[in-house]
N, C-alpha and C positions, 0 to 999 in steps of 0.2 A: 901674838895676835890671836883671837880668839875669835871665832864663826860663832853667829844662831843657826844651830842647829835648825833645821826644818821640820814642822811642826807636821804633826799629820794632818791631812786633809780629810773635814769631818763630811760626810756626804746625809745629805738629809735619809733620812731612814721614813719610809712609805708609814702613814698612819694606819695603827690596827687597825680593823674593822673594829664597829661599835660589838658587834655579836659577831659569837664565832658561829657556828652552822646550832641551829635549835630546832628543834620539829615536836610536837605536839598535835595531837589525832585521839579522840573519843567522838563514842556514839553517845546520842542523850533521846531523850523521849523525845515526842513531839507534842508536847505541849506545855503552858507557857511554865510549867518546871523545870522542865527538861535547858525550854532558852532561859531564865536564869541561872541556872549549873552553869551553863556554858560560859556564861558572863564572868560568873565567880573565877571559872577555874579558868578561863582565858587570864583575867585579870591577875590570879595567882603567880601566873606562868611567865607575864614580862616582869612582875617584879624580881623574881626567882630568878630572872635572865637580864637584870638589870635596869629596869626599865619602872621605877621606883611607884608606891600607891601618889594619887595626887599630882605628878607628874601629867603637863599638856600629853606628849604621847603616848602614855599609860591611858587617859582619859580618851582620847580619839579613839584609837585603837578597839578598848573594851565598849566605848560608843557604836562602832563599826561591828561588832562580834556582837551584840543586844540587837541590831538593828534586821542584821542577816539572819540570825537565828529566830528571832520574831516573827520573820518570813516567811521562813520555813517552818514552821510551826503553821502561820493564819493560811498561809497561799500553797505552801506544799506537802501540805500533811495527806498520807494516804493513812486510812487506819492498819493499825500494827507493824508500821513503818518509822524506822528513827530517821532522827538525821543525823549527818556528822561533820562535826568541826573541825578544820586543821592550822595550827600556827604553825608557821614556818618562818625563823630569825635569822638572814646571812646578811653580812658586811654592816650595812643603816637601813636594810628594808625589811618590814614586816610582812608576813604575806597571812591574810585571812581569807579560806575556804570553807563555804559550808553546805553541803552538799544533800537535796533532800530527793524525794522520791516521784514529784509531778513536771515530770520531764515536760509535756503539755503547756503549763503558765510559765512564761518565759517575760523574764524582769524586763519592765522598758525604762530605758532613759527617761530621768521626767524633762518634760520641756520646758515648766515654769514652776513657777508656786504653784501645790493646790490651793480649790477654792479653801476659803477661811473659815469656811462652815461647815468644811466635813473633818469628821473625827481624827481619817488617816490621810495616807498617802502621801508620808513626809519622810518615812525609811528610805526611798532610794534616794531620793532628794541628799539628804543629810551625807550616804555613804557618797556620793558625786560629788558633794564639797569638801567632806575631811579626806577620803580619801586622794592620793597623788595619780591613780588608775585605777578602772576595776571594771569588770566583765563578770562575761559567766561560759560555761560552754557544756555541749551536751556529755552524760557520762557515758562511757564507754562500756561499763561493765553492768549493766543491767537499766532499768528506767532511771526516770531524773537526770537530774541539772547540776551545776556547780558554780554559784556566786563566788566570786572573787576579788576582795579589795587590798590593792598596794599602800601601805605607807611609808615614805621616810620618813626616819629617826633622825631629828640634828642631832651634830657629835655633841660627846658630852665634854 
């Protein structure tokens, strides 16, 4: 007479994280060169981290980092003051910081659409719907502010 051996018991194993810990931090000019570098080399930096060109959260994301940087460029430009940008990639969340020098204009929630007839005032808007959170808060180490938008990554 012969037993089935007993098989192991296979125990679900916790999914990686999409990214393991990433950080990314440059200063750029403050003006509107300066926020497209930043675009570029945001953009570089989740493909480089997995997060592919053409890709919806590749697109959000570098939407988000044009949008802030923008900002900080028209609304927080001191002259001879940069800004600077930072990614940060842990577990499925992206985090975007861009941090400029007019601690003073402080970003408001928009309440509605702007009117249809004016040029701007669709950046914070835009970052309030792509992104999943996002604030800002004063800096500690000198003048200025620091915008910050959350987004989740679905797995891949």
């Amino acid at each position: 007479m012969t037993s089935n051996p007993q098989l192991p018991v296979r125990t679900a194993q916790p999914t990686p994280p999409r990214f393991p810990w990433h950080h990314f931090a440059m200063r750029f000019s403050s003006t509107p060169r300066g926020a497209r570098l930043a675009r570029r080399l945001a953009g570089e930096r989740l493909d480089a981290w997995g997060t592919p060109y053409g890709s919806d959260a590749h697109d959000v994301v570098t939407l988000i980092v044009a949008e802030l940087s923008a900002n900080a460029v028209h609304h927080g430009h001191v002259p001879g003051r940069d800004f600077r940008l930072c990614l940060s990639a842990e577990g499925t969340a992206v985090r975007v910081e861009v941090t400029d020098t007019r601690g003073e204009r402080i970003p408001v929630r928009p309440a509605g659409p702007p009117d249809a007839e004016l040029d701007g005032g669709r950046g914070l808007l835009l970052v309030s719907e792509l992104a999943d959170r996002w604030g800002w808060f004063p800096c500690t180490d000198g003048p200025g502010k620091t915008v910050w938008a959350v987004v989740e990554m679905p797995p891949t």
